[in-house]
C-alpha distance (Angstrom), angle and dihedral (degrees) to the residues before:
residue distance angle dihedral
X1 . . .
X2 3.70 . .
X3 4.42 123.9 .
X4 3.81 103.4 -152.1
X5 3.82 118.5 -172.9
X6 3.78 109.6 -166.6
X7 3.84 121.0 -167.1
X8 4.20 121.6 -165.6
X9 4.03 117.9 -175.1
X10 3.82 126.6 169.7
X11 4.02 105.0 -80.3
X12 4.52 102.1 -107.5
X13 3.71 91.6 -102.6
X14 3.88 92.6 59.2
X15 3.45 128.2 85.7
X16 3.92 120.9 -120.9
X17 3.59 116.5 -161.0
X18 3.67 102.5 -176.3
X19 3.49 92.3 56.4
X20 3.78 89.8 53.3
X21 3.24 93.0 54.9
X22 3.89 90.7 51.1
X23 3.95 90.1 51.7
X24 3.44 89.8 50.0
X25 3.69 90.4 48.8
X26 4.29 91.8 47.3
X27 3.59 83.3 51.2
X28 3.77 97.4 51.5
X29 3.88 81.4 41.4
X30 4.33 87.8 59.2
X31 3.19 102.7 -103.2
X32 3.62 110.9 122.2
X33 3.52 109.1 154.6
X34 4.28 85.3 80.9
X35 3.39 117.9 113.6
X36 3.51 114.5 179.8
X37 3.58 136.4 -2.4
X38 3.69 126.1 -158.4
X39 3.71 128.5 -168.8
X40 3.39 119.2 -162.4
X41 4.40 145.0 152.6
X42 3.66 131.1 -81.9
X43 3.59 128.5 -174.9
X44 4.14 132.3 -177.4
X45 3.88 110.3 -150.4
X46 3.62 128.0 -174.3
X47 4.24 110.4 -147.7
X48 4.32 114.0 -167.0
X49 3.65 100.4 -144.1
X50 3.80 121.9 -99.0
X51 3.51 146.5 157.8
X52 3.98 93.2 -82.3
X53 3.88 113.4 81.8
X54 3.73 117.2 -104.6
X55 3.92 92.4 -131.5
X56 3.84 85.4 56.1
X57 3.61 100.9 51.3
X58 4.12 94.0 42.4
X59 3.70 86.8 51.7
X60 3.54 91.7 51.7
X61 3.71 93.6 52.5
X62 3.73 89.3 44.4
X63 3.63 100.4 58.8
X64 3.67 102.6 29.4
X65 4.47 95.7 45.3
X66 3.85 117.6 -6.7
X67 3.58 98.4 56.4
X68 3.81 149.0 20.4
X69 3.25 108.0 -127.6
X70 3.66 92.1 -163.5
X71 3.58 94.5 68.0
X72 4.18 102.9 12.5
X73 3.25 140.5 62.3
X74 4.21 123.6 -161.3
X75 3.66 139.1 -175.1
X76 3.69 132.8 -163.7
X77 3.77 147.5 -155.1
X78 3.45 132.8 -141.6
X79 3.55 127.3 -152.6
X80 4.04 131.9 170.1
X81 3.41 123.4 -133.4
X82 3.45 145.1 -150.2
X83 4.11 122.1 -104.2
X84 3.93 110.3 -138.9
């Protein structure tokens, strides 16, 4: 069995509102020194083992569900685990 942890933000060149309006809130809050904040998707999926590659599948679900990869970008980690 496989833990995935997938992670989708805004690709640079697109504009996130929410996470202007959370700057704008840390700012309000005092802290200036904050750049940028970016808010963004993360999902924990658990993959049985098959004969298809894990990287496959995740991408699959990636591109065709979790994300729009017109305006976001993702990343994942794979991690093996243990069968009790």
């Amino acid at each position: 069995m496989y833990f995935v942890k997938v992670y989708v933000t805004y690709k640079d060149s697109v504009l996130d509102p929410q996470g202007e309006a959370v700057k704008g809130a840390v700012h309000r809050l005092g802290y200036d020194e904050i750049e940028e904040v970016r808010i963004g998707k993360y999902f924990e999926i658990k993959v049985a083992k098959s004969d298809r590659p894990v990287e496959d599948m995740i991408e699959e679900v990636c591109d065709k569900l979790l994300a729009n990869v017109n305006m976001e970008t993702y990343r994942y980690e794979i991690q093996a685990m243990e069968e009790v």
